[in-house]
C-alpha positions as CSV (number, residue, x, y, z in Angstrom):
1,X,17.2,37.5,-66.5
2,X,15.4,34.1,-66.5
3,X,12.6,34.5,-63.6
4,X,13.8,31.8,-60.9
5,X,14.0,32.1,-57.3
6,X,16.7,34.0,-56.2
7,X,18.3,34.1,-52.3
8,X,17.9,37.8,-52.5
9,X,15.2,40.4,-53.1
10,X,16.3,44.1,-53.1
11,X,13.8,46.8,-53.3
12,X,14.1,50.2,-55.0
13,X,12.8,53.3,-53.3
14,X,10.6,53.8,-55.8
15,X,9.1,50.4,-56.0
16,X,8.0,51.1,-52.3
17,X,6.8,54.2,-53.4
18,X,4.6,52.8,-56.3
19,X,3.5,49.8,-53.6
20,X,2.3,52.1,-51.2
21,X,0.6,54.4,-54.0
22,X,-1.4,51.2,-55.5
23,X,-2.0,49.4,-52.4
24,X,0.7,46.8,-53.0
25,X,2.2,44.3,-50.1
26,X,5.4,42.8,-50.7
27,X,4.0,39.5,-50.4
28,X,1.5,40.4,-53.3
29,X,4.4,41.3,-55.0
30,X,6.2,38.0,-54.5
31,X,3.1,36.4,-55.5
32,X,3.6,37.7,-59.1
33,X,7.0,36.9,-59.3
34,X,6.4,33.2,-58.2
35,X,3.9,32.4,-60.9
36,X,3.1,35.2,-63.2
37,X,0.7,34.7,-65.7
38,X,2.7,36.7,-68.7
39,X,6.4,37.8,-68.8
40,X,7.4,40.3,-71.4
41,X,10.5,42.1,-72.1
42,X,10.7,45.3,-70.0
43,X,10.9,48.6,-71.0
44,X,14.4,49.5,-69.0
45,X,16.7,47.7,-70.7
46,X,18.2,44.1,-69.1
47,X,14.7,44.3,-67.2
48,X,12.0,41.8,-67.3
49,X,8.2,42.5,-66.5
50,X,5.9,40.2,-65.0
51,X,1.6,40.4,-65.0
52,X,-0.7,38.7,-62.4
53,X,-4.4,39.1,-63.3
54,X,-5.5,41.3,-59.7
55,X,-8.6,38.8,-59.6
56,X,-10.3,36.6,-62.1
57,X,-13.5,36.3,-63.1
58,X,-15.5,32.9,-64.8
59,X,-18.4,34.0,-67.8
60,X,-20.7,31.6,-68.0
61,X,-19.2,30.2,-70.7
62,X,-16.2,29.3,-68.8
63,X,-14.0,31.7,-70.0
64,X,-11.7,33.5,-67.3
65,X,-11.4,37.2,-67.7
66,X,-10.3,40.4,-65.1
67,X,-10.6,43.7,-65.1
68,X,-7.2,44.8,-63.4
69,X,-3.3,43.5,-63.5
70,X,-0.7,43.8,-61.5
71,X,2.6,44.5,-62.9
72,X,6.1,44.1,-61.5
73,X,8.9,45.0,-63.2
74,X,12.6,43.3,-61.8
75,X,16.3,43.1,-62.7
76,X,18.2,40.3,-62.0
77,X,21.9,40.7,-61.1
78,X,23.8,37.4,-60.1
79,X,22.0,35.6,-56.9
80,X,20.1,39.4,-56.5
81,X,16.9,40.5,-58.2
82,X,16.2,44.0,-57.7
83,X,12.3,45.1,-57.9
84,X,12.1,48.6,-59.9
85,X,8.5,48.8,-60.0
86,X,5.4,47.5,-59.3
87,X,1.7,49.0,-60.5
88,X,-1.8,48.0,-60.9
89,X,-3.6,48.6,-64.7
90,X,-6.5,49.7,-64.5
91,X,-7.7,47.3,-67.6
92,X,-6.4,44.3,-69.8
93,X,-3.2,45.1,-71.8
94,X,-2.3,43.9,-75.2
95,X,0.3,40.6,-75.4
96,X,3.5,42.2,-76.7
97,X,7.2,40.5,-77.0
98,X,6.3,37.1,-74.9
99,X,9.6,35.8,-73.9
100,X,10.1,32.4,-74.6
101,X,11.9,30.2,-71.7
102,X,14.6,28.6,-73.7
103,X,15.7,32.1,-74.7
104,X,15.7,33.5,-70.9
105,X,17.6,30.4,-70.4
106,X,20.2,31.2,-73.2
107,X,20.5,35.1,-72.1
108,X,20.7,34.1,-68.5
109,X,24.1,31.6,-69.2
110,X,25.5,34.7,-71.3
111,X,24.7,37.0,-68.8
112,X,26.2,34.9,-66.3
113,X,29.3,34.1,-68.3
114,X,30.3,37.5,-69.1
């Protein structure tokens, strides 16, 4: 479950469901998973969600803030990775279990060994 790039991408039916309902392209998609700006634990279990901002804004103090996210959430299964879902929130959600790298690292080598 450690977010690298994988040779192949698998989409549910209802991940190109919820794509078409929010507007979605896979390539937007893609675009979260190549450099998302959070990843969390997901709520399906062995899943991992990842958060784009949908656009960013500057204040005039610098500070970068945005009004939407995009959230995709994946399942990674040997070379695969399997996209679930994928959803625009309509606000700014609350941090919850950030997941460090070195411990996707050390779930991805037990996952792998098993």
């Amino acid at each position: 479950m450690i977010p690298t790039k994988h040779n192949i991408l698998h989409w549910t039916v209802h991940a190109r469901a919820k794509m078409d309902y929010y507007r979605l392209s896979p390539a937007r998609v893609r675009r979260v998973l190549n450099s998302p700006e959070r990843i969390e634990e997901g709520v399906a279990p062995k899943t991992v969600a990842m958060m784009q901002p949908a656009s960013r804004k500057r204040t005039a103090t610098g500070k970068e803030t945005w009004s939407q996210e995009i959230w995709v959430m994946v399942e990674d299964k040997d070379k695969n990775r399997t996209v679930i879902s994928a959803w625009r929130y309509p606000g700014v959600t609350k941090t919850r279990d950030r997941i460090s790298a070195a411990f996707l690292e050390k779930e991805y080598q037990e996952y792998v060994k098993k």
